[in-house]
Backbone as XML, in Angstrom:
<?xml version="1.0"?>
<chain id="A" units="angstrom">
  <residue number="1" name="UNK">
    <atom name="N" x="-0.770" y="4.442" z="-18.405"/>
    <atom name="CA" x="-0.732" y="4.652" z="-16.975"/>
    <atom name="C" x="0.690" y="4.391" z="-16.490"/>
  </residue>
  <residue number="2" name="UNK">
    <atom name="N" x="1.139" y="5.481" z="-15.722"/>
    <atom name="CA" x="2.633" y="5.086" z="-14.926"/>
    <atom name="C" x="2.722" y="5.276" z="-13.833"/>
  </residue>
  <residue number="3" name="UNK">
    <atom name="N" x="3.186" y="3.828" z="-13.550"/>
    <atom name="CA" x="3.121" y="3.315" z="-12.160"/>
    <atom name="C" x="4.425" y="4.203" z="-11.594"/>
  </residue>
  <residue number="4" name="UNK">
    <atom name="N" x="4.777" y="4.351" z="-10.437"/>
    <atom name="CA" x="5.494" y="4.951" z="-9.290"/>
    <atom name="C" x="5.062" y="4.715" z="-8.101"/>
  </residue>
  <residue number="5" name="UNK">
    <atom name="N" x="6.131" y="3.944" z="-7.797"/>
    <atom name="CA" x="6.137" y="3.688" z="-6.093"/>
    <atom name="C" x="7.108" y="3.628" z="-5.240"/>
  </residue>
  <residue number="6" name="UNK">
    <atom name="N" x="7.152" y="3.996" z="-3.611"/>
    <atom name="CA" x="8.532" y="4.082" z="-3.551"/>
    <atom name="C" x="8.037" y="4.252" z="-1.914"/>
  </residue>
  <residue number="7" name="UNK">
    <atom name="N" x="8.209" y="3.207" z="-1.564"/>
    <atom name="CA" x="8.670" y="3.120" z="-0.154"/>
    <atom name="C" x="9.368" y="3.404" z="1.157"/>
  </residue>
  <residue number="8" name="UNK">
    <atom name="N" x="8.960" y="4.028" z="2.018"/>
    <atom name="CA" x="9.833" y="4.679" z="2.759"/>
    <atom name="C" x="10.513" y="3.986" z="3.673"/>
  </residue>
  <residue number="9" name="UNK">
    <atom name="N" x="10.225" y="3.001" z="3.925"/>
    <atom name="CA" x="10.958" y="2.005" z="4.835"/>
    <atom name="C" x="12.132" y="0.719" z="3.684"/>
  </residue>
  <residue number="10" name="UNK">
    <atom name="N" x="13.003" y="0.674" z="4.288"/>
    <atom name="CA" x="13.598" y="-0.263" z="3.448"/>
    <atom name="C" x="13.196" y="-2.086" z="4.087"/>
  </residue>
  <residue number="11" name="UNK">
    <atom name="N" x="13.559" y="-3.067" z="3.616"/>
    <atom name="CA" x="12.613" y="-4.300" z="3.745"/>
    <atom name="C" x="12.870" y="-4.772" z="5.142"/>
  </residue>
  <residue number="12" name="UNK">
    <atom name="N" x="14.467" y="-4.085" z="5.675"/>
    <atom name="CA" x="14.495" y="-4.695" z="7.205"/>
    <atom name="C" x="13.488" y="-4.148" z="8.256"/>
  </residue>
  <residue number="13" name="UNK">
    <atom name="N" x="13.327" y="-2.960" z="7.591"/>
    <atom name="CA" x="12.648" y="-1.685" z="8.657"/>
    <atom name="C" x="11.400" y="-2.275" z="8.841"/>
  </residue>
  <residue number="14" name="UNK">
    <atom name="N" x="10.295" y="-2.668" z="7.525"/>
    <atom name="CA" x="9.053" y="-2.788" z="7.777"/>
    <atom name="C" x="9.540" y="-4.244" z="7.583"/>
  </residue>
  <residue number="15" name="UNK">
    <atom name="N" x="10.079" y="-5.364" z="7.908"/>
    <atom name="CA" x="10.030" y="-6.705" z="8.430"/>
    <atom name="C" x="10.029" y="-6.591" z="10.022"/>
  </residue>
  <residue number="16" name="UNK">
    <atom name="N" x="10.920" y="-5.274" z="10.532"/>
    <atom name="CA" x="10.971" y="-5.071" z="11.971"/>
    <atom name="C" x="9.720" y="-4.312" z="12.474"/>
  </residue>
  <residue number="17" name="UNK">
    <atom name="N" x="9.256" y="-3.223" z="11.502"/>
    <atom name="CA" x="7.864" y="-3.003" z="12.027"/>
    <atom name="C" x="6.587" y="-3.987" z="12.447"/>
  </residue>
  <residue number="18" name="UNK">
    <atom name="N" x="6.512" y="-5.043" z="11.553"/>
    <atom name="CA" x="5.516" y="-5.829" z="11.234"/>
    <atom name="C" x="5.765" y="-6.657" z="12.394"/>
  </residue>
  <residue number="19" name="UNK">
    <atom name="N" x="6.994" y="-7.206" z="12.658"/>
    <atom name="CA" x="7.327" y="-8.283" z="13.793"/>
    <atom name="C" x="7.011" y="-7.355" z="15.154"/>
  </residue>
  <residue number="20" name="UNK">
    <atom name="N" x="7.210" y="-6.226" z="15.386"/>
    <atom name="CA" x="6.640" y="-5.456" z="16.535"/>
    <atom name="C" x="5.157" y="-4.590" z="17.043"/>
  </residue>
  <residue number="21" name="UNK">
    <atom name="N" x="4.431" y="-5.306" z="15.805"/>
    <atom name="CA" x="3.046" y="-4.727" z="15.760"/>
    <atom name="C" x="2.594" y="-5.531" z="16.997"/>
  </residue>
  <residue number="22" name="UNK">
    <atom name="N" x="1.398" y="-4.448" z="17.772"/>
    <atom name="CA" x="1.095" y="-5.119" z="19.005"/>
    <atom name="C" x="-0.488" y="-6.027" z="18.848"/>
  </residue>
  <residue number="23" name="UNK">
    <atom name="N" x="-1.427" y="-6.121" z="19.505"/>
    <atom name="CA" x="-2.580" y="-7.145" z="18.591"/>
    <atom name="C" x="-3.634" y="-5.987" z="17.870"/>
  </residue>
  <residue number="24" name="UNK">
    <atom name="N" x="-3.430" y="-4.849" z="18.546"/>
    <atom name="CA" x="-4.515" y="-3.851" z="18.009"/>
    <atom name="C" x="-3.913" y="-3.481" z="16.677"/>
  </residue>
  <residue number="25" name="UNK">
    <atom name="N" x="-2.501" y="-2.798" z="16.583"/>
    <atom name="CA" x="-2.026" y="-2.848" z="15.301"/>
    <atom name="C" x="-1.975" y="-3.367" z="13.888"/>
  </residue>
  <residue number="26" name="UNK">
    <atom name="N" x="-1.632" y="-5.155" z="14.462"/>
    <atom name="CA" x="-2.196" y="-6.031" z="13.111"/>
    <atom name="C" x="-3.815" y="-5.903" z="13.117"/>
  </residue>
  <residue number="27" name="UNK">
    <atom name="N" x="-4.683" y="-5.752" z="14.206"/>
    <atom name="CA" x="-6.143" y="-5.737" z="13.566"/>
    <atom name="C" x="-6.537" y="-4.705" z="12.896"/>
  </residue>
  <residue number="28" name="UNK">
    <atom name="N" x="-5.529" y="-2.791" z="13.438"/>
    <atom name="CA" x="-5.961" y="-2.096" z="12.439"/>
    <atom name="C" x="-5.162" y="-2.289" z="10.996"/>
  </residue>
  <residue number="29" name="UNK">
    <atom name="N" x="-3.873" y="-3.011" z="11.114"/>
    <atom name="CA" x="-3.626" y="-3.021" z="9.493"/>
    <atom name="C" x="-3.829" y="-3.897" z="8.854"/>
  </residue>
  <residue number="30" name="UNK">
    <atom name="N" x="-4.568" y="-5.284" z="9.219"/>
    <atom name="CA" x="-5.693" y="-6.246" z="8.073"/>
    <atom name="C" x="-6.937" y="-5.547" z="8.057"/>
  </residue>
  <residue number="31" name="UNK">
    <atom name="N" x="-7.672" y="-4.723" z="8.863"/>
    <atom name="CA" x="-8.643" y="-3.844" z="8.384"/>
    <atom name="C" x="-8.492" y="-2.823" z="7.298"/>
  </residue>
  <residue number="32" name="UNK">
    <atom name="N" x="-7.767" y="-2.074" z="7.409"/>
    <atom name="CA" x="-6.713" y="-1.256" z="6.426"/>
    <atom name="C" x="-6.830" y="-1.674" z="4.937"/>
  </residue>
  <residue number="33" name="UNK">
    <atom name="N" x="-5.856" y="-3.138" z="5.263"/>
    <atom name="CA" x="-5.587" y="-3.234" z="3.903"/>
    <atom name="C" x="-6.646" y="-3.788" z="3.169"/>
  </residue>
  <residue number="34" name="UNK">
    <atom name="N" x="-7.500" y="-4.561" z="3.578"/>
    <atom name="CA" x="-8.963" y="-5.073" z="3.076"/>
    <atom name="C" x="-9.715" y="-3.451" z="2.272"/>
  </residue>
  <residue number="35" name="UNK">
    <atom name="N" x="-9.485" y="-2.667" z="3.148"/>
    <atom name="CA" x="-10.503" y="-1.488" z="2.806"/>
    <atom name="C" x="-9.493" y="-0.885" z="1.682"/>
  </residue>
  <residue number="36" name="UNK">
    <atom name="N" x="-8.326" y="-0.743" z="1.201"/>
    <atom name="CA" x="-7.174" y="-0.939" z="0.123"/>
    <atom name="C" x="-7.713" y="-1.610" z="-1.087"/>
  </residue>
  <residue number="37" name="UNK">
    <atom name="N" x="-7.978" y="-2.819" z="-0.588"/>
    <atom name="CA" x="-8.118" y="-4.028" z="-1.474"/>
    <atom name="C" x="-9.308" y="-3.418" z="-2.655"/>
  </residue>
  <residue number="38" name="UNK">
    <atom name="N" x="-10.006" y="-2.721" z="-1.887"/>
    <atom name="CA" x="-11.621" y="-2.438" z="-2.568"/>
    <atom name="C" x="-11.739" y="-1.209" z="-3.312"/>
  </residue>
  <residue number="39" name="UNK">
    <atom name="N" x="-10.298" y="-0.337" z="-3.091"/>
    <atom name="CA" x="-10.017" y="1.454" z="-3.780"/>
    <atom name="C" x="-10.034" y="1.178" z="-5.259"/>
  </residue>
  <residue number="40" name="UNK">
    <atom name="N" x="-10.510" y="1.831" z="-5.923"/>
    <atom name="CA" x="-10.213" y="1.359" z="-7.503"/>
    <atom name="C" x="-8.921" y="2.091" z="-8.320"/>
  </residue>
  <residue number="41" name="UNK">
    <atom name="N" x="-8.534" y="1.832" z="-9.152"/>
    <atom name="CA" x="-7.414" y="2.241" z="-9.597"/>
    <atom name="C" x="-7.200" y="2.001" z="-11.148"/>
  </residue>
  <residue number="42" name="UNK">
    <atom name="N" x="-7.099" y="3.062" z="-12.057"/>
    <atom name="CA" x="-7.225" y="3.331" z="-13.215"/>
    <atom name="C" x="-6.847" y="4.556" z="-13.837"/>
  </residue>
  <residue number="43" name="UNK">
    <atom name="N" x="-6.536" y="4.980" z="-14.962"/>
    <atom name="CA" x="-6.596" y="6.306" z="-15.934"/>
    <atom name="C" x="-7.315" y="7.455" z="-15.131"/>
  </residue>
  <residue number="44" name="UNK">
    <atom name="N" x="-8.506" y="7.424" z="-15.324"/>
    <atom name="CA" x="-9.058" y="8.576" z="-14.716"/>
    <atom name="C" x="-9.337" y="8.750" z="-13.285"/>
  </residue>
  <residue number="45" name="UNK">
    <atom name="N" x="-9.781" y="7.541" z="-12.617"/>
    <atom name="CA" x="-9.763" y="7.370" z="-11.099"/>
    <atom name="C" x="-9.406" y="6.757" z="-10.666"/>
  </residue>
  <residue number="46" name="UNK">
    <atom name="N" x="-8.375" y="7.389" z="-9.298"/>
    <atom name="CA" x="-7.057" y="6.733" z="-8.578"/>
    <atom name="C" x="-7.576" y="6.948" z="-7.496"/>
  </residue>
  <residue number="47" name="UNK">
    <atom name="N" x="-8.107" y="6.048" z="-6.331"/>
    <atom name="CA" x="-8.923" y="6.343" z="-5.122"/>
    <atom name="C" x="-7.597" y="6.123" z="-4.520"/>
  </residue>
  <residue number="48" name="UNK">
    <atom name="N" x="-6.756" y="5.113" z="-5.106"/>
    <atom name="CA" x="-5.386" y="4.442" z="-4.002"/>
    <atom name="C" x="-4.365" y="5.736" z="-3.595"/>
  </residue>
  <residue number="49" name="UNK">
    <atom name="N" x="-4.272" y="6.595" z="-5.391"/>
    <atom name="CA" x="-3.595" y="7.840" z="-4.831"/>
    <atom name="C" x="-3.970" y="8.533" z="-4.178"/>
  </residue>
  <residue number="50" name="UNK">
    <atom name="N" x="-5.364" y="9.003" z="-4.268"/>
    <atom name="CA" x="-5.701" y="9.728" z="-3.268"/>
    <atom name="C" x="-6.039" y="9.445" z="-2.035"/>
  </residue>
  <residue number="51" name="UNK">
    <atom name="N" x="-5.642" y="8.326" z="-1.590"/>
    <atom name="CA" x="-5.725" y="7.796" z="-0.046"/>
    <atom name="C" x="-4.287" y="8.103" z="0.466"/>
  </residue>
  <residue number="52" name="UNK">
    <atom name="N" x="-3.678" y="8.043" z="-0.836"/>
    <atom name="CA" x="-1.810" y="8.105" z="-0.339"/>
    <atom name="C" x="-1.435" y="9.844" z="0.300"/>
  </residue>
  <residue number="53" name="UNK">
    <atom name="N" x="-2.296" y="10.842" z="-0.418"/>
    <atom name="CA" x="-2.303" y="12.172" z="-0.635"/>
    <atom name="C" x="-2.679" y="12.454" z="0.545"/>
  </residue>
  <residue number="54" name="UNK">
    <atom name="N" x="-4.025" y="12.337" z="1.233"/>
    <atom name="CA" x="-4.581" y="12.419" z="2.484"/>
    <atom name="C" x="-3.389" y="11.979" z="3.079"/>
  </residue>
  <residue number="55" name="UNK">
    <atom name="N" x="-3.221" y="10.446" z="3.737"/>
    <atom name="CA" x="-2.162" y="10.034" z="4.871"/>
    <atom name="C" x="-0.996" y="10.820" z="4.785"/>
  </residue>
  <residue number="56" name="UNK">
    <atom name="N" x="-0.603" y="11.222" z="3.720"/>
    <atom name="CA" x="0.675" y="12.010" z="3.900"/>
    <atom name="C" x="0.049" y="13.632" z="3.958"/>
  </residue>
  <residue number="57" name="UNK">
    <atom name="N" x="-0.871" y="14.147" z="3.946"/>
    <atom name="CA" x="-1.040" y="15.336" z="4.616"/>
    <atom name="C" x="-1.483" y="15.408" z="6.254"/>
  </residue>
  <residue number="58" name="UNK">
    <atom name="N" x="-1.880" y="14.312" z="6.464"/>
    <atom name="CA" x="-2.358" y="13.850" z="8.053"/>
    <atom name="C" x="-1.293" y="13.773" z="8.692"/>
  </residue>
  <residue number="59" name="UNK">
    <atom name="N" x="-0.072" y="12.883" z="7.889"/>
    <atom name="CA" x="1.380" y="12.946" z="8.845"/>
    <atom name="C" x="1.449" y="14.287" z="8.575"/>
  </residue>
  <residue number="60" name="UNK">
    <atom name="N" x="1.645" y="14.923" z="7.370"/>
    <atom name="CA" x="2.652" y="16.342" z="7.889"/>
    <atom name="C" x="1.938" y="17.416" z="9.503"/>
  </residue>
  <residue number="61" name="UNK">
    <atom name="N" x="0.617" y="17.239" z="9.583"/>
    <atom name="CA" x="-0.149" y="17.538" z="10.788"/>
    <atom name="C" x="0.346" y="17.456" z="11.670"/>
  </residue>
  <residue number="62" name="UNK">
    <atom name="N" x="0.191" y="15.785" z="11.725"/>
    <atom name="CA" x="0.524" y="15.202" z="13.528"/>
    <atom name="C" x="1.479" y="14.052" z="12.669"/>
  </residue>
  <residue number="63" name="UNK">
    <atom name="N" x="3.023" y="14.419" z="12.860"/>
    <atom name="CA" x="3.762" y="13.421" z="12.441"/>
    <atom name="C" x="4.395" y="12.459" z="13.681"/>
  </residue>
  <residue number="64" name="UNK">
    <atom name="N" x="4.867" y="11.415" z="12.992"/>
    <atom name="CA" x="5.280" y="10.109" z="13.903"/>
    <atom name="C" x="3.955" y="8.941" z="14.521"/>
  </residue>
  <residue number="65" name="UNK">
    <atom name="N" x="2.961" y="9.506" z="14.255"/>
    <atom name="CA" x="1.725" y="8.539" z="14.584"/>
    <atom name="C" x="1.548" y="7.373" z="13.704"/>
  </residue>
  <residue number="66" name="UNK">
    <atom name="N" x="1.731" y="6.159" z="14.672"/>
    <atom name="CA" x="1.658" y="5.200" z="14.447"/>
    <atom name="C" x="0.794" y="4.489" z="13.332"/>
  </residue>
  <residue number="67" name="UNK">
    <atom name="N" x="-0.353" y="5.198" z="13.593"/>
    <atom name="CA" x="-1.346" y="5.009" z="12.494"/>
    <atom name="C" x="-0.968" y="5.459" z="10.910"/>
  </residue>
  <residue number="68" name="UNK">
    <atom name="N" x="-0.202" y="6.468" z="10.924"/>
    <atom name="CA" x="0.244" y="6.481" z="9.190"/>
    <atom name="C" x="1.209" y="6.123" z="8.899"/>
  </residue>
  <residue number="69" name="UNK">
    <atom name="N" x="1.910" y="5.729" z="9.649"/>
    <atom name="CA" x="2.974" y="5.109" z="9.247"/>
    <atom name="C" x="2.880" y="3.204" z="8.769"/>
  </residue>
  <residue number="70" name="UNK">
    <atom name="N" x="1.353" y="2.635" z="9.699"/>
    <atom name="CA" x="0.987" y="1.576" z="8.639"/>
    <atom name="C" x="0.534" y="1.879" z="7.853"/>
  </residue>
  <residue number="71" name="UNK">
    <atom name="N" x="-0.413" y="2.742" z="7.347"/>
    <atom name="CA" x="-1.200" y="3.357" z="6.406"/>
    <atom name="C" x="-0.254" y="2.678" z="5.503"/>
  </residue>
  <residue number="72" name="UNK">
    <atom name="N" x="1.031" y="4.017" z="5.592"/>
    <atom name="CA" x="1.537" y="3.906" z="4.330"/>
    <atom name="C" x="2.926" y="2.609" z="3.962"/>
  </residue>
  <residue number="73" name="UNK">
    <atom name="N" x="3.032" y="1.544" z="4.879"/>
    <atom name="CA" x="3.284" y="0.506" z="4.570"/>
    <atom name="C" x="2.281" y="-0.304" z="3.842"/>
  </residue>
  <residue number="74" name="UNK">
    <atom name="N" x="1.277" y="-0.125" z="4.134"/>
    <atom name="CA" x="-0.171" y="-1.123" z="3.750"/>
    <atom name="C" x="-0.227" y="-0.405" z="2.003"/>
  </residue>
  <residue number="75" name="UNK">
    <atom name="N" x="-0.497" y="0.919" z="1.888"/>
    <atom name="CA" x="-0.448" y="1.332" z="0.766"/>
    <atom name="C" x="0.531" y="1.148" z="-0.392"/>
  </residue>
  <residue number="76" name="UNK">
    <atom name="N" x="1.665" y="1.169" z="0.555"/>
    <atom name="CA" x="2.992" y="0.509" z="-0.786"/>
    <atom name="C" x="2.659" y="-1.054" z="-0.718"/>
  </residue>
  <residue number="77" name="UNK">
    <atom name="N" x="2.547" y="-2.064" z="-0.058"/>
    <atom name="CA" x="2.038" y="-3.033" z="-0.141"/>
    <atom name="C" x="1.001" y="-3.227" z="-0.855"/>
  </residue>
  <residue number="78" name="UNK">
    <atom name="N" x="-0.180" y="-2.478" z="-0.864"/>
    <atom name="CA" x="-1.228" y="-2.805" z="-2.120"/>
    <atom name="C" x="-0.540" y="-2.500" z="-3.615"/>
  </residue>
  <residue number="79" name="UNK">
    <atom name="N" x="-0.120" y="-1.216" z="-3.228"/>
    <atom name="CA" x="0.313" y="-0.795" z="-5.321"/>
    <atom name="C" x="1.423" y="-2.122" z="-5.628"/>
  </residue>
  <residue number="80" name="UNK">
    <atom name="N" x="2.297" y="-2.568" z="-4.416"/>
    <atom name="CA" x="2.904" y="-3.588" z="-5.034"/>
    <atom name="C" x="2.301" y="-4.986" z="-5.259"/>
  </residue>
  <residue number="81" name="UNK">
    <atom name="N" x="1.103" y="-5.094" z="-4.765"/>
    <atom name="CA" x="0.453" y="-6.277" z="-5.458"/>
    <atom name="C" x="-0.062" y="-6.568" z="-6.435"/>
  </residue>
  <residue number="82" name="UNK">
    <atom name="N" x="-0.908" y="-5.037" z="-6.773"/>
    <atom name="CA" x="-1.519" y="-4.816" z="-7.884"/>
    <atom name="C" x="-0.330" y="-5.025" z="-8.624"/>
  </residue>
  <residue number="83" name="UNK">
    <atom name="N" x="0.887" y="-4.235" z="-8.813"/>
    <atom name="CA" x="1.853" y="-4.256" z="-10.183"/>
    <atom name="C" x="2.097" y="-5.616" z="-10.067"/>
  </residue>
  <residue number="84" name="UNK">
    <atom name="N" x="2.213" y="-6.523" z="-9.114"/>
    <atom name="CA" x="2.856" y="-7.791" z="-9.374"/>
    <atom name="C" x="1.750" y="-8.898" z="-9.676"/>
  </residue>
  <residue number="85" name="UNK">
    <atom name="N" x="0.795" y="-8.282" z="-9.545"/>
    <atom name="CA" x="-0.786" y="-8.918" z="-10.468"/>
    <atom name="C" x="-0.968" y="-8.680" z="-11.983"/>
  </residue>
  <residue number="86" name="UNK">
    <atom name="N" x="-0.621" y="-7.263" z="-12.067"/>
    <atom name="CA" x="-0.689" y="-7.014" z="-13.695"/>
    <atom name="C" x="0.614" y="-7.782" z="-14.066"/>
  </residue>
  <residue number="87" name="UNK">
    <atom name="N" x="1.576" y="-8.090" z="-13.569"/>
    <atom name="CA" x="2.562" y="-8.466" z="-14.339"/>
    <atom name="C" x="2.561" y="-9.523" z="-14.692"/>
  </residue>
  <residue number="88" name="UNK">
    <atom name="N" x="1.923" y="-10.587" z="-13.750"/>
    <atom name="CA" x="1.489" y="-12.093" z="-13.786"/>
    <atom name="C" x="0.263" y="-12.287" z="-14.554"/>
  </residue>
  <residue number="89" name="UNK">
    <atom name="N" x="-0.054" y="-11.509" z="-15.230"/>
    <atom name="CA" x="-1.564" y="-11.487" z="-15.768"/>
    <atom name="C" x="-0.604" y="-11.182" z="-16.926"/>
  </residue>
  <residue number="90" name="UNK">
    <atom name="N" x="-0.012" y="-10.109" z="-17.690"/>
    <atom name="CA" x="0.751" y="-10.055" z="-18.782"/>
    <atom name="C" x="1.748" y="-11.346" z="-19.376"/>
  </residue>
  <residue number="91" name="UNK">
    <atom name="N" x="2.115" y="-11.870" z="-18.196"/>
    <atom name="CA" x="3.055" y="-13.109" z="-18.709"/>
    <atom name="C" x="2.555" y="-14.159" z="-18.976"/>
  </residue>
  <residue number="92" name="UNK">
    <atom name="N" x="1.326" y="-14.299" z="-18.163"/>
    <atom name="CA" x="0.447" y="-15.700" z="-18.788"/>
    <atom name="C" x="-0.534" y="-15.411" z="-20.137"/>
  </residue>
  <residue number="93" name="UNK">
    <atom name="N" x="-0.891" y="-14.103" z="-20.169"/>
    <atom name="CA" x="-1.108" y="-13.798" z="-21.772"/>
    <atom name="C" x="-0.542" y="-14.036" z="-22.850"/>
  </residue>
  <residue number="94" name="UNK">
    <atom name="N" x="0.899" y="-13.777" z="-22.195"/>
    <atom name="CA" x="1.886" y="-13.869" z="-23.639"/>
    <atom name="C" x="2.147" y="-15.608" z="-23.478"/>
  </residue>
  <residue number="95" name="UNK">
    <atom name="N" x="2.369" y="-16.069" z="-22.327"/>
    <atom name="CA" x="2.566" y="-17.911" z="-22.589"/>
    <atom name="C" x="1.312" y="-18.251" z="-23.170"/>
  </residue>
  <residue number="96" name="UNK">
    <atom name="N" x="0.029" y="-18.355" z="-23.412"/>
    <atom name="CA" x="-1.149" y="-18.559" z="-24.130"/>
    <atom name="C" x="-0.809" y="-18.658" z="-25.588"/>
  </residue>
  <residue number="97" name="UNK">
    <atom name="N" x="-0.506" y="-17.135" z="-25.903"/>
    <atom name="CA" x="-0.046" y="-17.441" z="-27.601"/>
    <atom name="C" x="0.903" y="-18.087" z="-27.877"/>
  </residue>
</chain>
């Protein structure tokens, strides 16, 4: 499996997004990412990619809406947890032996 990810905001941008979310915003993007949390992700089925595929055909629609543009902060935020889960899960394997 090969991972690829790549963020469209650089870390000031979505530190400045996140600090300007209004209260409805953070409630839709901890709803969001919970419903993220639960996509499965593997070899044959990638629910996470194909959530990524949709939001970015929804922006090309109706672009600049607020709503995909957390989407897809929340979405690079999950794949980067997951990789930084498998990676912490690989290193304490190998400290074991």
């Amino acid at each position: 499996m090969c991972l690829i990810a790549s963020c469209s905001l650089s870390d000031g941008e979505m530190m400045n997004s996140m600090a300007k979310d209004t209260e409805e915003e953070k409630f839709f993007r901890d709803r969001y990412a919970n419903e993220l949390k639960k996509k499965k992700q593997d070899g044959k089925l990638d629910e996470l990619d194909d959530e990524r595929r949709k939001v970015k055909q929804q922006g090309m629609k109706t672009p600049g809406r607020r709503g995909e543009q957390i989407k897809h902060e929340e979405i690079d935020r999950e794949i980067s947890r997951r990789y930084t889960l498998g990676e912490e899960k690989k290193t304490n394997e190998k400290n074991d032996f």
